[in-house]
N, C-alpha and C positions, 0 to 999 in steps of 0.2 A: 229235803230240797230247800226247806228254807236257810239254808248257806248260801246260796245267790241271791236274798233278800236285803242282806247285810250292804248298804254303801263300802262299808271301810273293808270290806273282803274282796266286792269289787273293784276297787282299785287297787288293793295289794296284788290281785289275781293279772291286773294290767301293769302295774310295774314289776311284780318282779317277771313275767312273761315277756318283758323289752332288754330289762337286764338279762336274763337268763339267755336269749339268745342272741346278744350280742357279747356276751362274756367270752363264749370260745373262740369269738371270729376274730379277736384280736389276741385273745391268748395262747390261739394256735403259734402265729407271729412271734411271740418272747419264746415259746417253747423251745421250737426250731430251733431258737439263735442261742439256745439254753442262757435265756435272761429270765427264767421264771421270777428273780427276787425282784425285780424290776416293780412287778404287778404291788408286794408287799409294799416294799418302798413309797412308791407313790399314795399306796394306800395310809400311810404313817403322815407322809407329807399332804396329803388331806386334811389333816386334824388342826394345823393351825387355820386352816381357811374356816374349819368346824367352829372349833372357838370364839375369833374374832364374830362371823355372824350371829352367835349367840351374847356376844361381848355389844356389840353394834344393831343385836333385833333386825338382821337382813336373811335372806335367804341362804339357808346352809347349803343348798347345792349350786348356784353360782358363786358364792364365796369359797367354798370349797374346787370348784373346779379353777377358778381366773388361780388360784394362791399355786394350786396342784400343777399346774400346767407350768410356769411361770418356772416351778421349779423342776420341771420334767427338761426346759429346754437347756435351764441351768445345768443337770444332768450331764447332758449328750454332748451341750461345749465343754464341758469338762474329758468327759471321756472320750471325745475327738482329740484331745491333748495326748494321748495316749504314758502323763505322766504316774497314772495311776491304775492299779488294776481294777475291771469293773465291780468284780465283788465287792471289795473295799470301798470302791467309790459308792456305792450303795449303802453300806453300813451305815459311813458317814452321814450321808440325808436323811439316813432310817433316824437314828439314834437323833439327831441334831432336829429331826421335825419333830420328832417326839418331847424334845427336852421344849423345844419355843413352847408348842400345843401347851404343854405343864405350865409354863411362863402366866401366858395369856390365861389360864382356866384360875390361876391362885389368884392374880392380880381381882377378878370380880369374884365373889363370892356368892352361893347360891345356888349355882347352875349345875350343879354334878350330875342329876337326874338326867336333864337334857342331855349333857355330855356322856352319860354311859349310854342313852338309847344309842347314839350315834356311832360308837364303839363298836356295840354288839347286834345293832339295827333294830330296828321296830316297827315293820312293816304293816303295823296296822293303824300307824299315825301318819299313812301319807293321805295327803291331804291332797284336793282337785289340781289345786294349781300345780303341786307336785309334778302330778301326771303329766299333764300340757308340756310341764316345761323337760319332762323326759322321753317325751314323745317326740318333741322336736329335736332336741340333741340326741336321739338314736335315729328320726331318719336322717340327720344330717350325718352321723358316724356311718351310717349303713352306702348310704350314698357316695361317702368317701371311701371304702372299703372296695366299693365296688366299679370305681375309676380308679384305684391306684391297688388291686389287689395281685396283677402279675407283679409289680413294680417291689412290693414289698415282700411277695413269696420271694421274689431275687434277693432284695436285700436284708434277705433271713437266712438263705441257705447261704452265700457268700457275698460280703460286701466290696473285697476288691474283685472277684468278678464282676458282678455288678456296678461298678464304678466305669473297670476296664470296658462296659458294655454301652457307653454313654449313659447311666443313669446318674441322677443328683443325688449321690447316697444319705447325704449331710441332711437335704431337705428333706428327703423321704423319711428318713431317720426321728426328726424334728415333728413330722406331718403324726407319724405312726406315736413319738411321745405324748403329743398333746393329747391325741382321741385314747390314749391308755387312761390317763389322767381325769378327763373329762366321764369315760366312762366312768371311773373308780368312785369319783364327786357324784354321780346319779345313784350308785346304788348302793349309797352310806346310807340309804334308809332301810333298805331291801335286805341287806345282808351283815351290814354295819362294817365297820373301817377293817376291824380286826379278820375281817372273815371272808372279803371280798377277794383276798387272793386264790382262797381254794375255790373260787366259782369260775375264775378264769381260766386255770391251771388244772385240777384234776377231771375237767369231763373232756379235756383234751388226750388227757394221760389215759384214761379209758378208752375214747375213740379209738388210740391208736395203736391199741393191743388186738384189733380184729388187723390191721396188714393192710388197708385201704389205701386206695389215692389221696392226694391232699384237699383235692375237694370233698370228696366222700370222708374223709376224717374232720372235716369240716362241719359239715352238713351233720352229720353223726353226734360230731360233738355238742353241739346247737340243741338235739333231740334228748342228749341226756342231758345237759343244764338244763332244760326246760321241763323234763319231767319230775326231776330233782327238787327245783323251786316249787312246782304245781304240789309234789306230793307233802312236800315239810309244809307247803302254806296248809293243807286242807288237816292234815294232822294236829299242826298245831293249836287248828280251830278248835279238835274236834279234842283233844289232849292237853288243851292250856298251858303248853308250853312254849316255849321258845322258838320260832320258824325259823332265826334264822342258823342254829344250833341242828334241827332236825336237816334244814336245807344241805346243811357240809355233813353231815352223816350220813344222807342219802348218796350224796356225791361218793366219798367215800367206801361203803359199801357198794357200789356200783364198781369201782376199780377195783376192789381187794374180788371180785365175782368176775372182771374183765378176764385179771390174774390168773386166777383157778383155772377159766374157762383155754387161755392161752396155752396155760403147761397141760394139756389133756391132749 
């Protein structure tokens, strides 16, 4: 029992317990609308906000979210143009925030350590203020989610009906990019940049191989993100390896068992 002793385990055990269950509730959101690369993407276009705060000694996760966001909205006015196809339009930000991130990380020299935690996450160097300040940016995501969650089950399953329905698809649209974004910036520490897409994405793809409602696929998915981060943190206490590497293996084996359990 003395793994509850540990400050830096309690706090990993509280962040990633806010990211984990807020990861599906917006991941469900891209799934539906099969924008899963969306979740990737942004998580790419994070990494210059990464850099500069490590470049500038400010906070990597509001550096990370104002840069991530900024370019989530860049995004959707683009792909409101309808001149380009959205996979593609995705490639482009993927590849091109990746190339800036490289830009910024050669220019100062020294900093690669920091910059791989961030990468691949280090959940055991989040630090107080951390928490606080992911405490408040999930309940404010949760909060939002939860005024605007008919509004964006519509504009997931179709968006010109939903248009056709009075709704502001554009804003909604906008509303729904930033909080992807903002969440992806919280949990570069929890799961790291690279890795953040499969926390959003596959306990959704699990959920909804039981045949559930979309809130109960919801709710569902929320339980296995959560037990997923719980079980990679406590292992890789107890295993000295990697949480956030066990965290996407647990996820993973949970859907490839979803699977089984489906075709039976």
């Amino acid at each position: 029992m003395d793994i509850f002793l540990n400050d830096f385990l309690i706090r990993a055990i509280i962040a990633g317990g806010i990211v984990g269950l807020l990861s599906p509730i917006l991941g469900i959101f891209l799934v539906v609308r099969r924008y899963s690369m969306l979740a990737d993407t942004l998580a790419h276009a994070s990494l210059p906000g990464v850099a500069l705060s490590l470049f500038f000694n400010i906070n990597p996760i509001l550096s990370s979210a104002l840069f991530s966001s900024g370019l989530a909205l860049l995004i959707e006015r683009v792909r409101r143009t309808r001149r380009v196809f959205s996979d593609a339009l995705l490639a482009v930000f993927l590849s091109g925030s990746l190339a800036l991130s490289l830009i910024i990380a050669s220019v100062k020299r020294g900093f690669s350590a920091d910059f791989y935690s961030y990468l691949f996450g280090s959940i055991a160097t989040v630090s107080s203020s951390d928490v606080y300040l992911m405490l408040i940016f999930g309940l404010v995501l949760l909060f939002l989610v939860v005024c605007f969650f008919k509004e964006f089950f519509a504009i997931s399953l179709d968006e010109d009906v939903a248009r056709s329905a009075g709704l502001r698809v554009g804003f909604l649209n906008g509303i729904l990019m930033v909080m992807t974004a903002v969440l992806i910036s919280m949990s570069i520490l929890t799961v790291g940049v690279l890795l953040i897409a499969s926390l959003m994405i596959v306990p959704v793809l699990t959920a909804m191989q039981f045949g559930l409602s979309f809130k109960k696929t919801t709710i569902l998915a929320c339980i296995i993100s959560c037990v997923s981060v719980f079980v990679g943190i406590f292992l890789s206490y107890f295993f000295d390896v990697s949480s956030s590497g066990i965290i996407v293996m647990v996820n993973i084996l949970l859907f490839f068992g979803s699977l089984i359990r489906s075709d039976k």
